[in-house]
C-alpha positions, 0 to 999 in steps of 0.5 A: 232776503236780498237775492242775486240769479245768473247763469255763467260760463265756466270762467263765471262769464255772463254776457257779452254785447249786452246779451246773455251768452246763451238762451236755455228754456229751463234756465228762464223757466227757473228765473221766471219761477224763483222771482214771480211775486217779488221785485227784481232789481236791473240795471238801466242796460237790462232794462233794455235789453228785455224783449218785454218791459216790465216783467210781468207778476213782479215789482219792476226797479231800473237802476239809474244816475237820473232823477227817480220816476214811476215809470208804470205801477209796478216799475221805478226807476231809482238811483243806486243810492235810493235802491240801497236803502231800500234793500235794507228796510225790505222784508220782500224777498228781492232779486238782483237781476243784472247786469255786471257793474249792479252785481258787483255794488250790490252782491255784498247786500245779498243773503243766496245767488241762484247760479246756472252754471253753464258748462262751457267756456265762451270765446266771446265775453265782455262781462263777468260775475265775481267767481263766488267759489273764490270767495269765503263768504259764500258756500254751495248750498244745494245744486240740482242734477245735471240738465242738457240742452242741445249742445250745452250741458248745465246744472243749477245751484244756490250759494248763501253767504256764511259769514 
């Protein structure tokens, strides 16, 4: 099962600046639970921008036009290329963690995203997720109550590709 999670604004913003547009505790909860034991798949920028690299309990792949390396145990770093096939041959579930150019090459391999839909338009955005309530191939599948966090009110959601 190839997987995507993100959190989005209103207008399926996701970052601006290299950052996330908000940080909201349950929200990392939630990443930290769905992808623990699995591998998560970034790009180089990401990567980087991680307050702690590798993430622990997880299989670590940095996506990159360099050569590949084992960078520790539990981290690669592979072109896109390589990170493609490996998807087609995987039977782990495997999450697709950012940034917006890698969801794009890569959403057409995913099976389900994991959506925190943030309810609040953002003036500051620079990257975007493709809108998947736009798209035919992908239905809601489950969404969770409505949750608050200080000023921000949000709800988690699943979508799986239907055809």
């Amino acid at each position: 099962m190839i997987s995507a999670i993100v959190a989005v604004d209103n207008n399926w913003g996701i970052g601006f600046n290299g950052d996330l547009l908000e940080h909201i505790p349950e929200d990392l909860k939630m990443f930290k639970q769905l992808t623990i034991g699995h591998t998560v798949v970034m790009g180089r920028k990401t990567w980087n921008s991680l307050p702690k690299a590798p993430l622990p309990k997880r299989g670590n792949i940095v996506i990159s036009n360099a050569q590949p390396l084992i960078i520790d145990k539990n981290t690669l770093r592979l072109p896109l290329e390589d990170v493609i096939e490996f998807l087609e041959y995987t039977n782990d579930e495997v999450f697709i963690i950012g940034g917006g150019a890698i969801y794009k090459e890569l959403l057409p391999f995913c099976n389900r995203v994991y959506v925190t839909k943030i309810f609040k338009d953002h003036s500051n955005v620079d990257t975007y997720f493709p809108n998947l309530d736009e798209m035919d191939d992908w239905a809601p599948a489950a969404c969770s109550s409505i949750h608050d966090y200080k000023d921000l009110t949000y709800q988690f959601w699943q979508y799986d590709r239907i055809n």
